[in-house]
Structure formats: structure tokens, C-alpha cells
C-alpha positions as CSV (number, residue, x, y, z in Angstrom):
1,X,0.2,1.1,-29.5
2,X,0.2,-1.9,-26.8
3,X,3.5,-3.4,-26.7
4,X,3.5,-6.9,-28.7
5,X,4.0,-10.3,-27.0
6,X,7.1,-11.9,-29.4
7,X,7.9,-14.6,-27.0
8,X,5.5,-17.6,-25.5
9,X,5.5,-17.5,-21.7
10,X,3.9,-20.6,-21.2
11,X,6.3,-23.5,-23.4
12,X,4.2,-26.4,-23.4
13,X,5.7,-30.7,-23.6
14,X,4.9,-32.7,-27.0
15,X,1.6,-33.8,-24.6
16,X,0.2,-30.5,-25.0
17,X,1.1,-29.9,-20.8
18,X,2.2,-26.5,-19.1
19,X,6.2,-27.4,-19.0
20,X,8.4,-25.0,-17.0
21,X,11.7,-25.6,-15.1
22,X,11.2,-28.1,-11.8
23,X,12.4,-27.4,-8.5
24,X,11.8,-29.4,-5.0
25,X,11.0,-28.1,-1.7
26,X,12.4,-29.6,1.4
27,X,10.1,-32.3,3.5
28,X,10.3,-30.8,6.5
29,X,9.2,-27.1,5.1
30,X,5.7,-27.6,3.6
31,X,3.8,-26.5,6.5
32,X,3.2,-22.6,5.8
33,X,3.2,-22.7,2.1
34,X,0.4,-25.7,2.4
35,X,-1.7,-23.5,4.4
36,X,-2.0,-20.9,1.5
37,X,0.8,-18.8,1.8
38,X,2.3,-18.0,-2.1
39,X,6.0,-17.4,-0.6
40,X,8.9,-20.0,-0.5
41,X,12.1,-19.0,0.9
42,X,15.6,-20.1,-0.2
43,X,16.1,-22.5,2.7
44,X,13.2,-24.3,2.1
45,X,14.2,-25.4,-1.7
46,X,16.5,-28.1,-2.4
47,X,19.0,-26.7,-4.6
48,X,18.7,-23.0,-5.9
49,X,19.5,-23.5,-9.9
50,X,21.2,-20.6,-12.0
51,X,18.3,-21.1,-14.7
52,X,15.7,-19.7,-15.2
53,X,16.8,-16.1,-14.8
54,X,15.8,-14.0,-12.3
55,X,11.7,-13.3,-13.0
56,X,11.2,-16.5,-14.7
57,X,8.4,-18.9,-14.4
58,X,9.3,-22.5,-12.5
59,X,7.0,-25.3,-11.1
60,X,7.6,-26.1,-7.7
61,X,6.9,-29.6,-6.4
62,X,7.4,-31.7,-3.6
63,X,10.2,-33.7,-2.9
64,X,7.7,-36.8,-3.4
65,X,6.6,-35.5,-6.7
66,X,3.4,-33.8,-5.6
67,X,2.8,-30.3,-7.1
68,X,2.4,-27.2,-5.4
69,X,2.5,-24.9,-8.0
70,X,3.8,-22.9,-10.7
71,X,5.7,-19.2,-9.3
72,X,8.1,-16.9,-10.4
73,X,11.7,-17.3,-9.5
74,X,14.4,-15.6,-8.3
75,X,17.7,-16.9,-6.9
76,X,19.0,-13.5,-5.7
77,X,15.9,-12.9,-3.6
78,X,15.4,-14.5,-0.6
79,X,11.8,-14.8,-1.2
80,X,13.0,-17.4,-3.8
81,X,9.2,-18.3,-5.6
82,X,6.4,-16.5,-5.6
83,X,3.1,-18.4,-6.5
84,X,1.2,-17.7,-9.2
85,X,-0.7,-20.0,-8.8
86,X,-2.0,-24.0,-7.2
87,X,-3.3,-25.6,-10.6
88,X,-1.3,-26.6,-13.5
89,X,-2.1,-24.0,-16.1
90,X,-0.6,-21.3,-18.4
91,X,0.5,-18.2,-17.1
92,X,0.1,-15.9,-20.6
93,X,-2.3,-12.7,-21.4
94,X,-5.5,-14.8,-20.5
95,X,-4.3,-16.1,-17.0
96,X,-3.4,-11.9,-15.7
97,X,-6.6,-11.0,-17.7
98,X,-8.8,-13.4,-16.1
99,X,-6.9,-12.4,-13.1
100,X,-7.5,-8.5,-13.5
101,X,-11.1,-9.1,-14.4
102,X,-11.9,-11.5,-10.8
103,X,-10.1,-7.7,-9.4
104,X,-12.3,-6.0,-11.3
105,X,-15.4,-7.3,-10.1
106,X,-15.0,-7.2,-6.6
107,X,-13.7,-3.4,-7.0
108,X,-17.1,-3.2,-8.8
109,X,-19.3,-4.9,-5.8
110,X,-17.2,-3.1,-2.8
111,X,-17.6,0.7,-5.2
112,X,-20.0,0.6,-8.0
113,X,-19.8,4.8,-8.2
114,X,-16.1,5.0,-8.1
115,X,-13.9,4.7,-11.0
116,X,-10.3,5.4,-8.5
117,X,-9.3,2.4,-6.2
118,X,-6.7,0.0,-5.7
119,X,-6.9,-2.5,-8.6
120,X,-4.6,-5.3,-7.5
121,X,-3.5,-5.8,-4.3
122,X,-0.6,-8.2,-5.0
123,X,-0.4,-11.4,-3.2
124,X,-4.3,-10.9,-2.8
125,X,-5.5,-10.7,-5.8
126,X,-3.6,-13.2,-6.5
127,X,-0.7,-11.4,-8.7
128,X,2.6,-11.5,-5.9
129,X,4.7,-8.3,-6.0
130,X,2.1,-6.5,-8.4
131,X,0.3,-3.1,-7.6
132,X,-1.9,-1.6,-9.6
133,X,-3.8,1.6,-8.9
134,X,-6.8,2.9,-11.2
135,X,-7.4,6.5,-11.5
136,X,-10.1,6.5,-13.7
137,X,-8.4,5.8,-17.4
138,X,-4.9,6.7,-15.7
139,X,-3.3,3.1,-14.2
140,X,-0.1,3.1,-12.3
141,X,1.7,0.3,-12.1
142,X,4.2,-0.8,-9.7
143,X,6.2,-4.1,-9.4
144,X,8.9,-5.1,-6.6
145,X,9.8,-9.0,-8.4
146,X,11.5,-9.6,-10.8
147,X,8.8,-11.7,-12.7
148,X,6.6,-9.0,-12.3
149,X,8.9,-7.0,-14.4
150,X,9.3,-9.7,-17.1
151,X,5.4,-10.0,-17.4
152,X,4.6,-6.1,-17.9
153,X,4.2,-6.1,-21.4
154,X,1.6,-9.3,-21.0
155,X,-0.5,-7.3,-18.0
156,X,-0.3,-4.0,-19.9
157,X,-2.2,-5.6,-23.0
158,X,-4.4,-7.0,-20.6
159,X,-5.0,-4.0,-18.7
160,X,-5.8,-2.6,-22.7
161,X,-8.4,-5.2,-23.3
162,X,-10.4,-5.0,-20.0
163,X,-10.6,-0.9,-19.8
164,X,-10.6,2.3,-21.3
165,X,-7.2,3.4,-20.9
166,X,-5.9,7.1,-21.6
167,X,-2.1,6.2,-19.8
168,X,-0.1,3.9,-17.6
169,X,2.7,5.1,-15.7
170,X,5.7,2.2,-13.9
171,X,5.9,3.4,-10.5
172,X,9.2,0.9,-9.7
173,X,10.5,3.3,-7.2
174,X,9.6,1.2,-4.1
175,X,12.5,0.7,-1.2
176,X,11.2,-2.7,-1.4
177,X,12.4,-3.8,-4.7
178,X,16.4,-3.9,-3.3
179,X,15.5,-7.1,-2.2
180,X,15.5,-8.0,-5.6
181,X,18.0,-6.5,-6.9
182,X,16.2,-4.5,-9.2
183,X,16.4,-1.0,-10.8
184,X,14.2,2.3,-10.2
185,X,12.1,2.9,-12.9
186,X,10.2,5.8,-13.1
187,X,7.8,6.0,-16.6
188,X,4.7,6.4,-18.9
189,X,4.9,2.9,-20.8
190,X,1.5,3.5,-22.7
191,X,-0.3,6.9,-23.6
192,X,-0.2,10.0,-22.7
193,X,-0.6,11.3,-19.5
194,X,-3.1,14.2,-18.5
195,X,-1.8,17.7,-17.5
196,X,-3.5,17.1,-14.2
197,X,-5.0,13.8,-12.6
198,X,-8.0,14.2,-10.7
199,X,-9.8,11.9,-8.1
200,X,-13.1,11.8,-6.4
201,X,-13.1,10.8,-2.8
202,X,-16.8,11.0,-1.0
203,X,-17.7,14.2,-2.5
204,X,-14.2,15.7,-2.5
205,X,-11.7,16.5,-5.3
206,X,-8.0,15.9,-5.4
207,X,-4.9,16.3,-8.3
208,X,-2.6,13.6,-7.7
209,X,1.1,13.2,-8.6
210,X,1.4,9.5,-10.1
211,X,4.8,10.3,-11.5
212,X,6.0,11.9,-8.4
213,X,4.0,11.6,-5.2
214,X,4.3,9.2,-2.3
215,X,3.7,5.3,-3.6
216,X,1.4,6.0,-6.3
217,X,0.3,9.1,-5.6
218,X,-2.3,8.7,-3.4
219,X,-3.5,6.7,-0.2
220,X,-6.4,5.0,-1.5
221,X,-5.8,2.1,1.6
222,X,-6.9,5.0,4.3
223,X,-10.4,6.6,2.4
224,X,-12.4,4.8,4.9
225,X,-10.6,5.8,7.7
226,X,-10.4,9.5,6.4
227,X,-14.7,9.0,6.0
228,X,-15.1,7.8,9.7
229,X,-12.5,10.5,10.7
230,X,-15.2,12.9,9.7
231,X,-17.8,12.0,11.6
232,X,-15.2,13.4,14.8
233,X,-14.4,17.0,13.0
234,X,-17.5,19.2,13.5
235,X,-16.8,22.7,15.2
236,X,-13.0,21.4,15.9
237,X,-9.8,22.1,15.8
238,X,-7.8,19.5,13.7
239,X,-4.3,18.6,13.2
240,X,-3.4,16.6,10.2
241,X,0.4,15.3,10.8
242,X,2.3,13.7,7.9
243,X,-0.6,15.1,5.6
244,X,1.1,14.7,2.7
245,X,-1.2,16.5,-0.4
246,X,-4.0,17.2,2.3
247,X,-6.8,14.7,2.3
248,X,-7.9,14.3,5.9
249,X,-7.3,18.3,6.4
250,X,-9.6,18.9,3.3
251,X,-12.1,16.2,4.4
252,X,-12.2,17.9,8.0
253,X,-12.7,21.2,6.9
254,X,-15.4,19.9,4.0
255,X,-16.8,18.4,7.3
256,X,-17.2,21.4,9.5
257,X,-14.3,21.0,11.7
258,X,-13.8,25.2,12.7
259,X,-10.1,25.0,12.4
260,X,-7.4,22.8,10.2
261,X,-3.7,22.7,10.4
262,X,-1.8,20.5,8.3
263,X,2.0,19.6,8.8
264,X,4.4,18.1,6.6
265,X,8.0,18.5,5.3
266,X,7.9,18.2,1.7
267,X,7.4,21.6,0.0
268,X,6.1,20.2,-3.4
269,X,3.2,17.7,-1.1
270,X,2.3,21.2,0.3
271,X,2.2,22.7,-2.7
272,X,-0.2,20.3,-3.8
273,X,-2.2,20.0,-0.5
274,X,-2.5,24.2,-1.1
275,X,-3.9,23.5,-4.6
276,X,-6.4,20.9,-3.4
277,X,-7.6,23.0,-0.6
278,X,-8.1,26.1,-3.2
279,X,-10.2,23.1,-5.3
280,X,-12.2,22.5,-2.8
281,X,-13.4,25.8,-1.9
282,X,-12.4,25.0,1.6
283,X,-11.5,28.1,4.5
284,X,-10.0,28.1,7.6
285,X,-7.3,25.4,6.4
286,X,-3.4,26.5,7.0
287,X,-0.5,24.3,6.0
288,X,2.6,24.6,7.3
289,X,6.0,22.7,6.4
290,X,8.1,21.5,9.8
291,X,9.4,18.2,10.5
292,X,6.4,16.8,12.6
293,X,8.5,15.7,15.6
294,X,9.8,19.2,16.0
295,X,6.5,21.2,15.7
296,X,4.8,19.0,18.1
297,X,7.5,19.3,20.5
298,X,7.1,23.6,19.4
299,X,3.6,23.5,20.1
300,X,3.7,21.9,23.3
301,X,6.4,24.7,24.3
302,X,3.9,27.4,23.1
303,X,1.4,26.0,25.9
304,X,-1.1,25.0,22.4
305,X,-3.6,22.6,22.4
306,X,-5.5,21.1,20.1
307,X,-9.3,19.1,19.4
308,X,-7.7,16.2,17.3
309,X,-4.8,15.3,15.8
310,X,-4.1,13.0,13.0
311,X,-0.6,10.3,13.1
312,X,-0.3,9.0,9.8
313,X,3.4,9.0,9.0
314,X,5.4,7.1,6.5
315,X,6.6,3.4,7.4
316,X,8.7,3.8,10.3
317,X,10.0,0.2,9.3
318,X,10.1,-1.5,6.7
319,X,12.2,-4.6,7.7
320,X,11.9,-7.0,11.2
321,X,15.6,-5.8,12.0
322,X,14.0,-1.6,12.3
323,X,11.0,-2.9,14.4
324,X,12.6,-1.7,17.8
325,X,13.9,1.7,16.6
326,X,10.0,2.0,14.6
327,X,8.2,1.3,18.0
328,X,10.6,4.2,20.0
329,X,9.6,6.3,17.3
330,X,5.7,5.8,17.7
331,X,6.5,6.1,21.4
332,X,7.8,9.3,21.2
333,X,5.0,10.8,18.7
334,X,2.4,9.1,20.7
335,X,4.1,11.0,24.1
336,X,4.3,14.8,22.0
337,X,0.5,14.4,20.4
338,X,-1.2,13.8,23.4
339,X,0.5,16.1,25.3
340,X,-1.7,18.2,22.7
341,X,-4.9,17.1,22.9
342,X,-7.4,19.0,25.0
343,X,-9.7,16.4,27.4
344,X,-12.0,14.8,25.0
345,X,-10.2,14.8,22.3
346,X,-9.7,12.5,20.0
347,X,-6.3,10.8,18.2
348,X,-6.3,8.9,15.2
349,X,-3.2,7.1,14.8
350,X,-1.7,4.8,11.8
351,X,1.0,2.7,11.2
352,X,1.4,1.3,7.5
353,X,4.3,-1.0,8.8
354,X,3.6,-4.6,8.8
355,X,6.6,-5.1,11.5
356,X,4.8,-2.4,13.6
357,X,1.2,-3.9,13.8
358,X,-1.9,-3.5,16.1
359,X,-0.6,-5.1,18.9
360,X,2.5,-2.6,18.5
361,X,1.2,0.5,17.9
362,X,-1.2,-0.2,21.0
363,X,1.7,-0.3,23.1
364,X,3.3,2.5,22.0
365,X,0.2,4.3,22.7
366,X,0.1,2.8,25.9
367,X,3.5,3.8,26.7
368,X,3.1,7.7,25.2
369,X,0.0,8.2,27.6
370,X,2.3,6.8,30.4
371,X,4.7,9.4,29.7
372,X,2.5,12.0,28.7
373,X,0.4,11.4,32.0
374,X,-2.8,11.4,29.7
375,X,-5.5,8.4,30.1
376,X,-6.8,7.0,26.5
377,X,-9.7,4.7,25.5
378,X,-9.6,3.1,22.4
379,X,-12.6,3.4,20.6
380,X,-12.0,1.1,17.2
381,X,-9.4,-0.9,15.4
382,X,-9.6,-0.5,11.7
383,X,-7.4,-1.3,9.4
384,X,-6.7,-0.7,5.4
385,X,-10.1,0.2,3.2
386,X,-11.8,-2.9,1.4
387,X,-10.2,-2.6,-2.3
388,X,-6.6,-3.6,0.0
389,X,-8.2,-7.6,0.8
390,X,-6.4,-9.2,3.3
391,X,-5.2,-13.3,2.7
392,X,-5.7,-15.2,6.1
393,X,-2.7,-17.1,5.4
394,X,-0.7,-14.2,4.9
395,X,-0.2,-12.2,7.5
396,X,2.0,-9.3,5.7
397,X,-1.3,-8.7,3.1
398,X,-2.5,-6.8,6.6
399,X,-0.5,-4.2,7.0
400,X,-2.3,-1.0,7.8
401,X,-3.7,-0.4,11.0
402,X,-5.5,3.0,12.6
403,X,-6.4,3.4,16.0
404,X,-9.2,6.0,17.3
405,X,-8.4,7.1,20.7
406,X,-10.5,8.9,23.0
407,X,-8.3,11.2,24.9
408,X,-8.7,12.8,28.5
């Protein structure tokens, strides 16, 4: 049974008007928000008041009057609002479901024959904070606000009304909900969950862990990355790093690639990457758990080399202040993979760090094939798969970023 709505979220004046609690933003800090941006920081507010609590709703105007918008607020955090959104309406089960179904539809145009994606993309779709991945009538969802957290209940039932919906699991594990002083929270809030939760990715079949894998469970930002990879593979020898439960080892070897390796340190991802490779019917595909640092360095030792290797590690920062120690790290893997690569390979290499974009990860590269004497073309820029949408005004929506390097 959905959960039941006992409490109006949107308290309206004797005029019939959307009424929440007011608060100002300074004169002289209107420029980024005005451009489209849905953040407002502490220092850019006039006074930080202890109500509403942390998660709840507040209109935010200028000091002149003007409005801006209606957010949710949290004093603790230093992202202070979080817009909603510009016009003056009622944030209740209609607002998220209108909101879920304008998600819907472009999920629809950009993959009318898939029924896995990323649903919502937070501040992109228009929801701040808010995750939520589909895996066919599985949904994870996964908050890092505080509001977002208040407003579950209201999304579930809307996620209830627009789909056919076997279970929904709370991923609230993330690192980044610290900032807001909230709990881990690891659950089924609705249904029952399958024995086993299977995906289709272009042709390919994988189980997924949504109660315990990486994020949600699966990489859904990097399936058009792992497609193009393909095209590279045939009658190669591959090297999936950081591969997690498999899915650009599997996609190589579906593709022909003569040999597969994949590395990672967590037994139960390998466990899973084994099972997915058996699922696949795929030969000629050997995981191994090592950290990846040390069996690169190994390898090189051993005098091995390698056709292609895949980068794709965890964030290596996920704050400004670990930017400089992230960029040493992707130095120093860039330097042991190519010292790898036979001439004429080819590296594809990913950062999923917003503090360590293109222009970063570019100069690592730079700096590995300095060290590692190699010379390197890049070949293409991509970044995070279409269901992820990027807001021009806000630069941290575009966060991914793979690099395809010719190697010689």
C-alpha cells in the first residue's frame, strides 16, 4: 500500500495564494542564481531563520520584493535553498508528478525500447538532490537534501500513479548527503523486491545489486560510452580497470575482442561480474581481484602489454579541497596504463568527478604520457549518456567525462 499524504505541503493565504516562509537574498548576490542556477548559498541570504526545519519549503525573494522562487531549505547546509521551482505554485503530488511525467517523456524520446535508465537527474530534471533510477518496475531512489527526504512519501505515490511498479528501494547511502547532515538509509519503502534484478543493455544482460552495489547499482551515465567502446574491441586484448560487476568486459567480449581481463577489488562486484559473464555465454573473459594501482604497476614488471585498457575508477574527489591529490592520482594511473598499451592502442579514460573535469583529466593524460614517454592523440570527448541532461547554468549537472586516446 502507498504511503498516505496526512499533511498539506503546500498551506495556502485566506486569498487562495501558495504561502510558505519568506526569506531575502542579498543585492549584490543575484547574478548566478538569475542566470538559472537552482542553488543559493548561506552568504548570499539575509538572515538564515531557525524555521522552517531542515527540508522545508520557503519562498525566496529579493530584497526589493521581487520573487525568485519557492526551494527547499536547510540552514545546516551550506547550499542553504534549493529551487524547486521560478513560478509561484504548489509543490504537492501533482507538481513531482507532472515533474516525473516531463522525465518520463524525454526518457521515452531519447529510448523508446528500453524500460532501465536514469529517471531523474536531479537539478535537471528539475527535482534538486533527487535520483531516481528505473529498472524496469524496480525504482531506486536516492536523495542527498533534506527536502528531498521530507517529500518521499509525496514522489513515491507519484512514482505509483505514473508506472507499473513491483518495488522501490532508498538508496540514501551517498558520501554526499554529510553535507546535510543526514542519516544512511538503506531500504525497500514499497513492494517487494525480486530475487534477482535484471537489465538489458544493447543486447546484453546484467543482475544488478540495487540494495548493495555502487550508487544504485549500476552505471547507466556510461552505456553510451561502453557502445562506442565496442566498436575498438574486435580481435583484442582488453583491460577493464575498476570494472566493477563487468559491463565493458562483457560488452568487449560480446564484441569480439580475443581476450578480456577485468580488475577490481571488491570480491562481491566480482562475484557478480563472474555471474554476468556466465549469463552472457561469454569465453575468454578472466577477472581478477587486485587493487588497480598495484596490478598495473605488476604487469608492467612482468614486461605485459596490452591492446586497450579501460580507466573508469570511482570519484577520486568529491569536494574542491581533494582536487589536487585527485589530479596526482589520475597522473599516476594515466603514467602505469600507458606504459601498457602496445602502439596503436587505444585508452579510454573517465573521471565521474565534477572537480576533476575535461580540461583536468586532459592534463593528467598529458602529464602520464610525459612520464610514461608514450605520445597520445585524443580522438573524442564524451561525456555522461543522454537520460543524465546537462543544465547550462549549472556547471556541476556535467560531471562525467571519458576520453578516447589513441596510443603509440
Amino acid at each position: 500500500m502507498a504511503p498516505i499524504i496526512r499533511d498539506p505541503l503546500s498551506p495556502a493565504n485566506s486569498h487562495g495564494e501558495v504561502s510558505y516562509p519568506e526569506l531575502r537574498v542579498r543585492s549584490n548576490q543575484r547574478h548566478r542564481f538569475r542566470r538559472g542556477h537552482p542553488w543559493i548559498y548561506n552568504n548570499e541570504l539575509v538572515d538564515l531563520p531557525k524555521e522552517p526545519e531542515p527540508g522545508g519549503l520557503v519562498t525566496v525573494r529579493q530584497d526589493d520584493g521581487e520573487f525568485v522562487g519557492i526551494g527547499m531549505y536547510n540552514r545546516h547546509s551550506v547550499i542553504t535553498v534549493r529551487l524547486l521551482t521560478r513560478r509561484n505554485e504548489r509543490i504537492d503530488k501533482f507538481f513531482f508528478r507532472q515533474r516525473l511525467r516531463q522525465a518520463l517523456d524525454l526518457r521515452e524520446q531519447i529510448y523508446p525500447d528500453r524500460n532501465a535508465y536514469r529517471l531523474v537527474h536531479a537539478e535537471a530534471d528539475g527535482l534538486p538532490g533527487l535520483v531516481v533510477d528505473r529498472y524496469g518496475e524496480v525504482f531506486v531512489i536516492s536523495s542527498n537534501t533534506a527536502g528531498m527526504d521530507r517529500l518521499l512519501p509525496v514522489i513515491v505515490e507519484a512514482l505509483m500513479e505514473l508506472f507499473p511498479v513491483r518495488a522501490i528501494v532508498r538508496r540514501n547511502d551517498s558520501a554526499a548527503r554529510k553535507m546535510e547532515s543526514l542519516p544512511t538509509q538503506v531500504e525497500v519503502v514499497w513492494g517487494k523486491l525480486p530475487d534477482t534484478v535484471i537489465i538489458e543493455e544493447f543486447g546484453a544482460s546484467f543482475e544488478v545489486d540495487v540494495l548493495a552495489g555502487q550508487k544504485t547499482g549500476w552505471f547507466f551515465d556510461q552505456s553510451e560510452n561502453r557502445r562506442v567502446f565496442t566498436s575498438f574491441v574486435k580481435d583484442r586484448q582488453v583491460l577493464d580497470t575498476f570494472c566493477y560487476t563487468g559491463a565493458w568486459a562483457i560488452h568487449a567480449a560480446r564484441a569480439g575482442a580475443r581476450e578480456v581481463i577485468g580488475v577490481d577489488s571488491s570480491p562481491d562486484a566480482l562475484k557478480l561480474a563472474v555471474r554476468n559473464a556466465e549469463r552472457n555465454r561469454v569465453s575468454g573473459v578472466e577477472f581478477i581481484r587486485a587493487r588497480v594501482f598495484d596490478f598495473l604497476n605488476d604487469w608492467r614488471k612482468a614486461g605485459k602489454e596490452v591492446d586497450i585498457i579501460v580507466l573508469d575508477p570511482p570519484a577520486f574527489s568529491r569536494a574542491r579541497k581533494d582536487a589536487v591529490a585527485a589530479l596526482r592520482g589520475y597522473r599516476d594511473l594515466h603514467e602505469r596504463a600507458l606504459r601498457l598499451i602496445r602502439p596503436g592502442g587505444i585508452l579510454f579514460t573517465c573521471s565521474c568527478s565534477y572537480h576533476v573535469g575535461e580540461e583536468a583529466l586532459i592534463d593528467s593524460l598529458a602529464q602520464g604520457a610525459i612520464e610514461s614517454k608514450r605520445t597520445v592523440r585524443l580522438l573524442e570527448v564524451r561525456g555522461a549518456a543522454p537520460d543524465h541532461p546537462i543544465l547550462p547554468a549549472t556547471a556541476e549537472t556535467r560531471y562525467l567525462t571519458c576520453l578516447v586516446v589513441r596510443v603509440d
